[in-house]
N, C-alpha and C positions, 0 to 999 in steps of 0.2 A: 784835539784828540777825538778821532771815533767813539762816541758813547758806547756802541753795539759790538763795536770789535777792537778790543784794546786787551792790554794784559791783563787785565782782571778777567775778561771774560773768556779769551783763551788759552791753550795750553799748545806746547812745543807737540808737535806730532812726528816730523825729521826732515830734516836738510834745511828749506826754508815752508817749510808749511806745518801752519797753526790750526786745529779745530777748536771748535764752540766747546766750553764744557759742559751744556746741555748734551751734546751726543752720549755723552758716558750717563746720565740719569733722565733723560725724556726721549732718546732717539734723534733728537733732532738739532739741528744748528747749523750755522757754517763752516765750511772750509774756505781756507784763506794763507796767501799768500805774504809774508813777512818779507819786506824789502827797505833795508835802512830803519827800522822801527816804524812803519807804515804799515799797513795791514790795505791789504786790497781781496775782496773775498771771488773765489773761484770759481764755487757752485755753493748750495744748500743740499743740507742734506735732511730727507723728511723722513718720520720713521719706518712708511713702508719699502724703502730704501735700503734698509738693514734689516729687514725680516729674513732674507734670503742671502748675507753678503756679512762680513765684519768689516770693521773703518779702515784695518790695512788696503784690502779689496778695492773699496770702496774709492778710498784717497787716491790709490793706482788708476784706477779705470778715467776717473777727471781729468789729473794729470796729463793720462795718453791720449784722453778725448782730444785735449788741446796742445798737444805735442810739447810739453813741457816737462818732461820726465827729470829732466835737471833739478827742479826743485826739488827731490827727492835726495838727492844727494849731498852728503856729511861733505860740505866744506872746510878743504883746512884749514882758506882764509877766513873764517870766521872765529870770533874771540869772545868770550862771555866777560859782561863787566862783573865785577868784585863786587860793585855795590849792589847795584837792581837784578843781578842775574841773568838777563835777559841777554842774548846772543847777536852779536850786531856782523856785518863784513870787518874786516881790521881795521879800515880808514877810519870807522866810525869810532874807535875806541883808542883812548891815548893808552900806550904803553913804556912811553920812555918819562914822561916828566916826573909819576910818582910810581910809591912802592908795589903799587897794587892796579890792576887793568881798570879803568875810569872810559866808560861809553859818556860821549859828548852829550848828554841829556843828563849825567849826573855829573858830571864833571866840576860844576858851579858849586852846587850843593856840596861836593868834596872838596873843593877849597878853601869853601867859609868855616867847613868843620876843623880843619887843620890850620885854620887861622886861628879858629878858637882854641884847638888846642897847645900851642905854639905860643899864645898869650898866654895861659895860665899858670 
């Protein structure tokens, strides 16, 4: 996993693009693209950047710099997993084998707990 850009250090911004949560307390950070649980970043954004602009703006203007306006877009196929929260395409997350939507990164994790639970 990215040290610099992973879920702890970003936050959902919409469709598939995540900022730095420095933008919201120092001005600054990246923008980045969420694909499969990967983060791949877009631009940076420095604070003289938002002196004149807010992140909505901002986010827009990158996107159309590099004709990727789609990422911007609320996917239906996308599913939030139950456990970690975090919003994958559907592929990525089982929906039929248990009670609750399980993205293949938690998945393990939620079988051993329902192993455990299921012995006791």
């Amino acid at each position: 996993m990215n040290k610099w850009n992973n879920y702890e250090t970003l936050e959902h911004h919409k469709g598939m693009i995540w900022v730095g949560k420095l933008i919201k307390t120092e001005n600054k950070g990246n923008i980045c693209v969420n694909q499969n649980g990967e983060f791949r970043v877009i631009a940076y954004v420095s604070p003289d950047m938002l002196e004149h602009k807010d992140l909505d703006t901002m986010v827009a203007e990158v996107v159309t710099a590099e004709g990727t306006q789609y990422l911007l877009e609320e996917d239906e196929t996308k599913i939030t997993c139950s456990i970690c929260g975090n919003t994958y395409d559907e592929l990525m997350v089982n929906i039929v084998d248990y009670p609750d939507d399980v993205c293949l990164k938690c998945e393990s994790q939620y079988r051993e707990r329902a192993k455990e639970y299921c012995e006791a």
